[in-house]
N, C-alpha and C positions, 0 to 999 in steps of 0.2 A: 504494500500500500504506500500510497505517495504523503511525506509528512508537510507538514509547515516550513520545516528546518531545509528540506527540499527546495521549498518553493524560495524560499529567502537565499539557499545559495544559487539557486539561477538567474534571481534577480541580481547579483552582485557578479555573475556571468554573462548579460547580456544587457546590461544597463547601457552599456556605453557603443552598442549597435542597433536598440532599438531606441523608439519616440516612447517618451514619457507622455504619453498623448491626455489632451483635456479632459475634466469631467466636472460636466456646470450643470447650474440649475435650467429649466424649460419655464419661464414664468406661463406661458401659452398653456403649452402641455399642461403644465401642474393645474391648471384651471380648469381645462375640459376635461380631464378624470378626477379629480378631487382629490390625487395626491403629491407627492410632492417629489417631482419627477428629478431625476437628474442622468444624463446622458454622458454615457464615456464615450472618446470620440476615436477608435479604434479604427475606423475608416479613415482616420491622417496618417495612418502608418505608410510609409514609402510604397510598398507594393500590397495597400489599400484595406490591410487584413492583420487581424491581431495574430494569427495564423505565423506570421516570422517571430513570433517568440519561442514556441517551441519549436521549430525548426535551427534559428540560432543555438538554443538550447543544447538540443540534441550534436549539431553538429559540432561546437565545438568541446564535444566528448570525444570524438570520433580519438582511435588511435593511430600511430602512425601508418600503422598497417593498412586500417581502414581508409585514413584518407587517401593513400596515392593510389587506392583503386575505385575511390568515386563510390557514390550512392544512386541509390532511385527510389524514386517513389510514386503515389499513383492518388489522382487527385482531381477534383472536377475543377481546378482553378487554383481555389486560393492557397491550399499550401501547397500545392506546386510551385508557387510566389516565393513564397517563403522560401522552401527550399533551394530552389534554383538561384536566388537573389543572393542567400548567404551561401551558397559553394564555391559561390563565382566570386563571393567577398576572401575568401578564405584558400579559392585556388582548387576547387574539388570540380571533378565530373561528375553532372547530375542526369541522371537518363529519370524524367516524368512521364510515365504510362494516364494518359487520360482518357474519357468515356470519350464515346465520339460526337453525345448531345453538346459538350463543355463549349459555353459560347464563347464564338472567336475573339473576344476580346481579352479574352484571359489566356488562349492558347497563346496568340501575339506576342501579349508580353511575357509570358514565361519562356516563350522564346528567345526573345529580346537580353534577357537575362542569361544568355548562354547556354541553354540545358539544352539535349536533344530530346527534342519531343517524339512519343509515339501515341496516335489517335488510337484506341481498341475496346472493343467492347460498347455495350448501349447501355452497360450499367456500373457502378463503382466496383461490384462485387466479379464483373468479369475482368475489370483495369487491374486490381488486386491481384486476381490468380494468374495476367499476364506479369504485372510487376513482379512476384515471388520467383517465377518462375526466371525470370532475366538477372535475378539477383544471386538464384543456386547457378544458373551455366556461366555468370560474369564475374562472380564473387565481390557482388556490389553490396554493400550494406544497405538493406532496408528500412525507411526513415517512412514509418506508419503513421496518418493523419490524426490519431487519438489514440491509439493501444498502447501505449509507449508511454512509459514512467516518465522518460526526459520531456516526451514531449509535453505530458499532461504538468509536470511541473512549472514549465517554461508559461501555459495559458496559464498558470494560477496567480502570475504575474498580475495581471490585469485587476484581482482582487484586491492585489496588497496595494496596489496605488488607486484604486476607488477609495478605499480605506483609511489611508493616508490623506487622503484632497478631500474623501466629504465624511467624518465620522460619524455623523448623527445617520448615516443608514442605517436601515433597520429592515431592508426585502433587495433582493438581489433577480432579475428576473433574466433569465438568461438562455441564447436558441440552442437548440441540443439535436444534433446529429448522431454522431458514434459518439460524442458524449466529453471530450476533451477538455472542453472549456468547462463545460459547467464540474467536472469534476476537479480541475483545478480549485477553483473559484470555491466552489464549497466547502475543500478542505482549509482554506486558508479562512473564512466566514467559521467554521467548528471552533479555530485557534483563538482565532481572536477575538467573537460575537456568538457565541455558543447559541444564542437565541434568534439568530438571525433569520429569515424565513429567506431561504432558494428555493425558486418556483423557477420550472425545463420548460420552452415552449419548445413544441415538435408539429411540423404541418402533417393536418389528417392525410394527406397521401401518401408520408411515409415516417409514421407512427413504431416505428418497432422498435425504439425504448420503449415507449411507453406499455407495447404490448408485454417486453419484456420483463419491465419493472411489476407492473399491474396485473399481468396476467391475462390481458386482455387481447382479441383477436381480429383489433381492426384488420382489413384488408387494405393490403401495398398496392399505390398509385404506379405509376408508369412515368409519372413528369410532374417540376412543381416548378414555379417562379423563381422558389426558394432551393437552387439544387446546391447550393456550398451544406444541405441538411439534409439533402437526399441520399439519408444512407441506410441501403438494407438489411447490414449487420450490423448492432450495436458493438462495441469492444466487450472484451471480457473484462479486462482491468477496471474499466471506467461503468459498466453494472455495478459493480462490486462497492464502487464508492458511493457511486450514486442512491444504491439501499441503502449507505449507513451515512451520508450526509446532505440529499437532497428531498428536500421536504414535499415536492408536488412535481408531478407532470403535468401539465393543458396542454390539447389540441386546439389549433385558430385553421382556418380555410383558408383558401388561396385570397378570398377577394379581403378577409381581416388584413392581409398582408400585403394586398396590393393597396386599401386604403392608409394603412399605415405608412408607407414607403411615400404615399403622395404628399400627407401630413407634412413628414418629414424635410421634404424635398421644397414646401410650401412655407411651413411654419419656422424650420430651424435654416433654413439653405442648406440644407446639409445631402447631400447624395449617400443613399445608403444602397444594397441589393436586396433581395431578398431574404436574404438568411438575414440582413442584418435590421429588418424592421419586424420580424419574429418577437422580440419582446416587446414591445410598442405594440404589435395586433394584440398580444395578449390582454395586453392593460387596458387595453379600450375594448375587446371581446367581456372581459370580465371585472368591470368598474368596483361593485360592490367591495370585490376581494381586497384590493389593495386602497382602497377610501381611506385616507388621513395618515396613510400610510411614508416615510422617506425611502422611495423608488432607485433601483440603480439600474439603468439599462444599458447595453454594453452595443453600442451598433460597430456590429463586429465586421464588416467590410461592405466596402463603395464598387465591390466589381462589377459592374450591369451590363449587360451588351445593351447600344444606345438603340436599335429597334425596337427591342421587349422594353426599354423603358420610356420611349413613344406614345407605344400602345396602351402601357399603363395609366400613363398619365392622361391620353385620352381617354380610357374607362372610368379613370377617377374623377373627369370632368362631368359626363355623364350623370355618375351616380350623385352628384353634386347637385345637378341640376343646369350646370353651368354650356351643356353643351347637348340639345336635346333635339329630335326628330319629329316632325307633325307631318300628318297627314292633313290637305284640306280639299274636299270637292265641292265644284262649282259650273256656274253653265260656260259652256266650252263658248265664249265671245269674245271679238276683241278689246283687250283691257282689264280683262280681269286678272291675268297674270301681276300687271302693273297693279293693280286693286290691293292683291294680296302682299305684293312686297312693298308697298307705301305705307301700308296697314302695319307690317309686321317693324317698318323704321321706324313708324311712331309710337309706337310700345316702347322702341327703346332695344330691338332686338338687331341681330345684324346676321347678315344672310352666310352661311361657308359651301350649301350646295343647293342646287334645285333640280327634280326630275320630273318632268313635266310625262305625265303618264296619259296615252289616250286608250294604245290597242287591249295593252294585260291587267283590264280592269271589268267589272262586274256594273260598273256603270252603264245608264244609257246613255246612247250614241252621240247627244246632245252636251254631255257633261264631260266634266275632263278632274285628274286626279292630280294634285301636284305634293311631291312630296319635298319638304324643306328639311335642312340640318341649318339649326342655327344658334348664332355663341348670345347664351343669355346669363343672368348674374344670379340663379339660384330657380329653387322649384317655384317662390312666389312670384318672379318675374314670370316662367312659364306659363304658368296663371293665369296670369294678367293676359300674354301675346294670345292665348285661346279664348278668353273672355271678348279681349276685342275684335277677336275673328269671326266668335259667333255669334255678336253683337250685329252684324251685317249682314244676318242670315246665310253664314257660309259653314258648312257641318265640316267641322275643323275638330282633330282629335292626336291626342300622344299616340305616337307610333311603337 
């Protein structure tokens, strides 16, 4: 088992390669859940991920043996970062086995950073049994995302310096994958806060901590927003802790986590991924829980590929109200087109698409269907743009 004593000497082993990264108050946040938020800011890390702490950790244990024949490891991104970031600091060959979903923007830079990449597998759990296997024919030392003493010492880092910067914490909410981070984190919250409440978030598509811990037999997703937590074996080291020092599991959905991430991105500026607005969905999925509460949330990295986080943000406009669809039909004459978009200026709305619909409609032959998307400032504004539409006798309705 990984002690405190641990965690404090790898802090005094990688202090001086990694960011001492922030951890402030959310005066916003704190207001709209009712407790008393504070955010560590683990997406300022160089390669965007708390993720190179145990990887520095780990490697610089490595023997001499070990390092002049290189490591690998296998990773949907972020500590492939890590690792490949500090081998290259340190002078080591890193061969990174990753799934083939892993978005380009993480393969890139892991590239970028020196390591030879191999794409294999559609899931963590086949990058794995490729990585193992290149590690016994090359005699590369294997540097595992969370099974691993060093590594899980190295995240428990992140503990001792929320702890240091905000004392009055008193809940620690944190994303759990194979389990690494939060199993740091908790053992250094036992040391020092023996009362302290760690609460795992884990997305319901791939729940197997939680199955593990709980006994419970959700069913495994196939894809999530959040894949730096899409893992479908938890470790065995980081179970073991997790039964004797993490207080709860929750599940949040995809979309808790895609409005979290847009929060974030809105309220703090802060660019997070997926994985790393995992605890934020939790806190707003389950308000009551943490009420009156001093919150520590750890947004554990900024790696997003910029499409998936496009379309996020368009869904979050959406659900917002900010960016909404209507249908309106009317008699198919000259002007009414002009009619309806005059109408919909004066509301105060403003137009982004129009499809003026005659043949693929259920209308008679005289009437015409036009469908709008357009940017408004909330669901009361929408309101209002359908009130005044069907204020003119035009049967206008949410799409």
């Amino acid at each position: 088992m990984i002690t405190h004593q641990d965690i404090l000497d790898a802090s005094e082993r990688i202090h001086a390669h990694v960011l001492h990264t922030p951890c402030v108050a959310s005066k916003t946040l704190s207001e709209i859940t009712g407790a008393q938020v504070y955010l560590k800011f683990e997406n300022l890390q160089f390669t965007a991920s708390f993720k190179e702490r145990g990887a520095c950790n780990k490697l610089s244990q490595l023997t001499p043996e070990q390092s002049s024949r290189g490591v690998v490891a296998m990773s949907a991104g972020n500590h492939a970062q890590g690792v490949a970031y500090h081998a290259q600091r340190l002078g080591l060959r890193a061969v990174i086995v990753m799934p083939r979903f892993t978005p380009g923007v993480k393969v890139e830079r892991t590239r970028g950073f020196g390591a030879e990449i191999i794409l294999y597998g559609d899931t963590l759990d086949e990058a794995r049994g490729h990585a193992l296997a290149l590690s016994a024919d090359q005699a590369l030392t294997f540097v595992h995302p969370y099974d691993d003493a060093a590594i899980v010492a190295g995240q428990g880092t992140v503990a001792l310096e929320m702890l240091q910067q905000v004392p009055e914490l008193d809940t620690l909410i944190v994303a759990v994958g194979g389990g690494g981070l939060i199993s740091g984190m908790a053992t250094v919250a036992r040391a020092l806060k023996p009362d302290m409440q760690v609460v795992g978030v884990q997305t319901s598509r791939f729940p197997a901590m939680v199955n593990a811990i709980k006994g419970t037999h959700y069913p495994q997703g196939s894809s999530t927003i959040a894949e730096g937590i899409a893992v479908g074996t938890p470790g065995q080291l980081t179970q073991e802790i997790i039964r004797q020092s993490v207080d709860d599991l929750v599940l949040v959905e995809e979309g808790d986590i895609e409005q979290a991430l847009v929060m974030l991105l809105e309220v703090e500026k802060t660019l997070v991924e997926g994985a790393g607005a995992a605890g934020l969905a939790a806190l707003l999925k389950y308000p009551q829980r943490f009420r009156g509460k001093h919150v520590g949330l750890v947004l554990c990295g900024g790696n997003i590929d910029p499409l998936l986080l496009a379309s996020i943000i368009e869904r979050g406009m959406v659900r917002a109200g900010r960016l909404t669809r209507l249908r309106v039909s009317a008699r198919d004459v000259p002007g009414t087109l002009a009619r309806i978009t005059a109408m919909v200026a004066q509301a105060g709305a403003n137009i982004d698409e129009v499809h003026h619909q005659r043949a693929f409609t259920m209308l008679s032959a005289q009437n015409v269907e036009i469908e709008l998307v357009l940017q408004t400032r909330g669901h009361a504004h929408v309101a209002e743009v359908l009130a005044l539409l069907q204020s003119a006798d035009m049967d206008a309705q949410l799409v």
